[in-house]
C-alpha positions as CSV (number, residue, x, y, z in Angstrom):
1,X,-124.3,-100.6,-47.6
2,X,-125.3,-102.8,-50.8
3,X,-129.1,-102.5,-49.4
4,X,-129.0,-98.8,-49.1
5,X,-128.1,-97.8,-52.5
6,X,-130.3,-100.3,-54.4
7,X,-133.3,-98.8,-52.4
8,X,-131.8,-95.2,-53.0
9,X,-131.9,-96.2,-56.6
10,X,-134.5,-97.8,-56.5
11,X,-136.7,-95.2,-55.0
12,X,-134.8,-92.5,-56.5
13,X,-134.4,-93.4,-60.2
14,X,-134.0,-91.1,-63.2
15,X,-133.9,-88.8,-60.6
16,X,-130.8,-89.3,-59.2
17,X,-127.7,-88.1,-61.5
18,X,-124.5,-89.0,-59.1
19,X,-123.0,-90.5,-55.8
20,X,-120.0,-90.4,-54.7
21,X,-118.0,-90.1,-51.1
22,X,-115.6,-92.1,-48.6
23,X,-117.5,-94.8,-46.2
24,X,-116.3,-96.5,-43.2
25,X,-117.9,-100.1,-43.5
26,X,-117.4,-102.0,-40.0
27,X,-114.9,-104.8,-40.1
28,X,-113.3,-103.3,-42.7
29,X,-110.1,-101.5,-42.1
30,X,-109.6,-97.9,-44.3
31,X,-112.2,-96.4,-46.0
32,X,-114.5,-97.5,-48.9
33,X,-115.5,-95.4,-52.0
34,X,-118.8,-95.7,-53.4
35,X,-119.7,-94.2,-57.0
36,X,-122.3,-94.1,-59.4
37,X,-123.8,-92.4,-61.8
38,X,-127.6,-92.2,-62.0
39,X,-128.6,-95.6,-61.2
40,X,-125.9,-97.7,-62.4
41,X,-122.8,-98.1,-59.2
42,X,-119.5,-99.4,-59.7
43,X,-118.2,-101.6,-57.0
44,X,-116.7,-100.3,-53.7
45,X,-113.6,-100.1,-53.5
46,X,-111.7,-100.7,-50.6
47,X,-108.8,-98.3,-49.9
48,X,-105.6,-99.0,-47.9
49,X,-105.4,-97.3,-44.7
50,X,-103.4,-94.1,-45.0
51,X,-104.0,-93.4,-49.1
52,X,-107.3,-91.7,-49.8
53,X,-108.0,-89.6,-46.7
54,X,-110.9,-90.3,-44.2
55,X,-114.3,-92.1,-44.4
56,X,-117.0,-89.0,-43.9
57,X,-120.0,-87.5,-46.1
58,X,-121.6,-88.7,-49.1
59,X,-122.3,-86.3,-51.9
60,X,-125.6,-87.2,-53.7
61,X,-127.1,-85.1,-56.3
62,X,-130.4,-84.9,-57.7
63,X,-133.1,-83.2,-59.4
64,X,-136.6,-83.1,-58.8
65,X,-136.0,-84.8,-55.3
66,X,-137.0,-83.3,-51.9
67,X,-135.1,-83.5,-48.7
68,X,-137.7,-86.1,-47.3
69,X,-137.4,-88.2,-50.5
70,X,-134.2,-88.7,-49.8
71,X,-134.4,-89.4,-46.1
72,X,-137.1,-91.7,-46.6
73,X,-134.4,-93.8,-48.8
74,X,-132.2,-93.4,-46.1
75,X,-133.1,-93.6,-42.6
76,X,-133.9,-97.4,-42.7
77,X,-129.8,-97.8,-43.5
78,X,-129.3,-95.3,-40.5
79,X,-128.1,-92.6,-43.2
80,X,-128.8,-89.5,-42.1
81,X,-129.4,-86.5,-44.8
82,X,-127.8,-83.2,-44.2
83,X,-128.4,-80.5,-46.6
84,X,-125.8,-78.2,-47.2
């Protein structure tokens, strides 16, 4: 997980203005938030199982970045993009 968001930061940069969703990281029991604002992340952070609700999607906003942009950033981490 650490790899993908330095490369989507990385690749991303100014570009990027937030991140923020539930993860399920393997060998970790309950789900794991992950934050950040443009560039700059704050640590994950584990949650109990039960509190929180349920790993699932990622929100990411941007500006100025295309679909394939961001799939390029994240198909080597075996994230898949979704627009909604």
């Amino acid at each position: 997980m650490a790899h993908w968001i330095e490369d989507l930061a990385a690749r991303c940069g100014d570009r990027l203005l937030r991140v923020k969703g539930l993860v399920e990281v393997a060998g970790v029991e309950g789900a794991v938030l992950i934050q950040g604002v443009g560039t700059i992340f704050a640590p994950p952070l584990r949650l109990p199982p039960g509190t929180g609700g349920s790993p699932g999607s990622v929100v990411i906003i941007a500006h100025d970045l295309s679909r394939a942009d961001l799939a390029e950033a994240c198909a080597p981490h075996g994230v898949a993009v979704v627009e909604t």
